[in-house]
N, C-alpha and C positions, 0 to 999 in steps of 0.2 A: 461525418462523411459529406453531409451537402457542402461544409466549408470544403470539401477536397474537390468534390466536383465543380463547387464555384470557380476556382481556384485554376483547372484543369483550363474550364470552358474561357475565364479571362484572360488565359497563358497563350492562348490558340488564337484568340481572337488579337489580341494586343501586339501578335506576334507577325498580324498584317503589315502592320506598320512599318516594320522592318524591310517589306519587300523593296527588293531594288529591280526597276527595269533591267538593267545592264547583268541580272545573273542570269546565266545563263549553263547551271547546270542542272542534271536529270533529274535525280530527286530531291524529294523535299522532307527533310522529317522533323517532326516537334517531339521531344521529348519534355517527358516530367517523370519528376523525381519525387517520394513521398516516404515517407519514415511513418511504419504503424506504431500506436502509441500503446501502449504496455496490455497485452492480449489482445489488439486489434489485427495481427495479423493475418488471420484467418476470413475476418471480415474483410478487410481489406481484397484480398486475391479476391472473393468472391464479387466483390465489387467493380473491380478489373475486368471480370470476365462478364458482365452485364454492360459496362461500360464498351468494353469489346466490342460486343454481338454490334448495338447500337451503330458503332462507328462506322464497322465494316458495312453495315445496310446503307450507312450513307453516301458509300464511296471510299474512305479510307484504307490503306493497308494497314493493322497494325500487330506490335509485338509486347509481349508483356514479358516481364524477368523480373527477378531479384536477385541482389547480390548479397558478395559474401557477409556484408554490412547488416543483411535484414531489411535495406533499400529495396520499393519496387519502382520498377521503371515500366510508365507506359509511352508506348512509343509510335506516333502513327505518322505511316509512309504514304506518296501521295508521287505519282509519277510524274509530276512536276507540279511549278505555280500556278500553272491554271486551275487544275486538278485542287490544289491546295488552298485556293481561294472559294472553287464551287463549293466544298465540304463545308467552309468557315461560314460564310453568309446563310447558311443553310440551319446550322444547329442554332438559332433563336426560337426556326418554325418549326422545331423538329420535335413530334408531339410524343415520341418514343424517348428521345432526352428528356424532355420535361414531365414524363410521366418517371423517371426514373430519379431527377431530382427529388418530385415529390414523395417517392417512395422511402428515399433515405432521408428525406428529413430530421434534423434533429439527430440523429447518429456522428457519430465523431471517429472515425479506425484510425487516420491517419491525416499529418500534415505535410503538405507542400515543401519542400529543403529546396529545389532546382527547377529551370525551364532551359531548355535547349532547344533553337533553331539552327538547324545544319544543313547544309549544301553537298551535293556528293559527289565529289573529287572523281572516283574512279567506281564503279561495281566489282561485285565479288565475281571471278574466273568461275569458279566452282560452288554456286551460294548451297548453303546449307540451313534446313529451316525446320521448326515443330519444336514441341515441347521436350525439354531434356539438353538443346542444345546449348552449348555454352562459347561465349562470348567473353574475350578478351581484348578490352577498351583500353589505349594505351596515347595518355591526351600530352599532346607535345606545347610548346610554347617556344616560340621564336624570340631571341635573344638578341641577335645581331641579322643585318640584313630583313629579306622579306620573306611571307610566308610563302611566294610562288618557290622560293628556297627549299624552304620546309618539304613545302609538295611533292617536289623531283624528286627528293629523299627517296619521300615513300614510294613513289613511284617503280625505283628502282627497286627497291625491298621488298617490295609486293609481289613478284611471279618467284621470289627464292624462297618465300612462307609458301608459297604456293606449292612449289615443288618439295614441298618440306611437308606438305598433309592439312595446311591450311586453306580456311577460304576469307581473302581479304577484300575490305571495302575502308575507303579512306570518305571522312567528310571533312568540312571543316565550320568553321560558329562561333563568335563572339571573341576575336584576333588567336584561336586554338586551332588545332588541328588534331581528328578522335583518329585514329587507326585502327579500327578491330578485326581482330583474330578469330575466326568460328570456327568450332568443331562440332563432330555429331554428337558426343557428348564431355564427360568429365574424363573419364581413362583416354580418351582419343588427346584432349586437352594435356593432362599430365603428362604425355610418351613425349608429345611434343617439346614441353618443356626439358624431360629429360635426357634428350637426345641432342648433343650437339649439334651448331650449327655454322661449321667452319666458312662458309660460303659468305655467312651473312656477315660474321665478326671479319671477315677483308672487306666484306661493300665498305660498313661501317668505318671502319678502319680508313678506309681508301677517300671516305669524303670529308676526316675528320685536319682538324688543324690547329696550329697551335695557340695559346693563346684561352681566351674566354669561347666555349661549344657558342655555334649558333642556332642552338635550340634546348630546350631543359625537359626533361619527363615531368609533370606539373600532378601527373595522379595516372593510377592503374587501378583499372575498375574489371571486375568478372563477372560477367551475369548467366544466369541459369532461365531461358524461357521455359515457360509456364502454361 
């Protein structure tokens, strides 16, 4: 587990670098991604939510889930870069991290798979939040043209999930674009899915063209916070 929290703390930090003056959107979020190694799962979450408490003292928003995979994803929000910079210089002296480093020493639950830095396109109309809710991550990739493309898309598609029982938020990170899907929980999740959505299949419809799409579904992820 210290190699997951080294791992955590280098992804956060590393991920300075990336800042660019010229963004200039609202939030900020770093995600990490971790796969428990065979019965560490339990460690793991419990790790998550120490790691949690930590965060949030410092400033951070953050969310925890796992997915359908057995993936957990920790994930901490930050109402912008400024925001996202005080936290990051901060966990070196942070004597609550580094007493929790040395707590898990030596412990192993889980390894690092993923780090995500995203930008946030647009907020959720209706956010929906707490443990039990479930999230549907739907990562596009631009194909032809650009991603301000891609964007409009979703832009447009976003108040028809909406009016449809959804609550969306579009980011975007490393030439991708996540669109998720939140509900209050899994039954709210599945009506959704099984409930036609004629509105959407004409946007859709209406933006497409012939030829090679210009964008691809690259992965659909569902997470459950925790």
């Amino acid at each position: 587990m210290r190699r997951l929290i080294r791992s955590l703390m280098k992804s956060i930090i590393a991920a300075v670098i990336l800042i660019s003056p010229s963004s200039a959107f609202a939030q900020v979020v770093s995600v990490n991604v971790f796969q428990p190694v065979p019965g560490g799962a339990q460690l793991t979450a419990e790790y998550f939510q120490e790691a949690k408490a930590i965060m949030q003292a410092a400033g951070a928003q953050v969310t925890t889930s796992s997915d359908l995979k057995g993936a957990f994803w920790f994930a901490t929000l930050f109402d912008n870069w400024e925001a996202y910079g005080r936290v990051v210089q901060s966990l070196p002296n942070n004597e609550s991290w580094g007493a929790f480093q040395n707590k898990i020493a030596g412990t192993r639950a889980a390894n690092q798979t993923d780090n995500l830095l995203l930008n946030q396109r647009a907020a959720a109309t209706n956010p929906v939040t707490g443990p039990g809710t479930v999230t549907q991550i739907t990562v596009w990739e631009p194909t032809t043209g650009t991603m301000a493309e891609l964007v409009e898309g979703a832009m447009g598609a976003k108040p028809i999930h909406e009016r449809a029982g959804a609550s969306v938020s579009v980011y975007t990170g490393g030439g991708r674009m996540y669109y998720l899907m939140s509900f209050e929980n899994f039954e709210a999740w599945g009506r959704n899915r099984d409930t036609p959505n004629p509105e959407f299949q004409a946007y859709m419809q209406s933006r497409g063209t012939a030829g090679s799409p210009r964008a691809i579904v690259v992965d659909q992820i569902t997470l459950t916070a925790f």
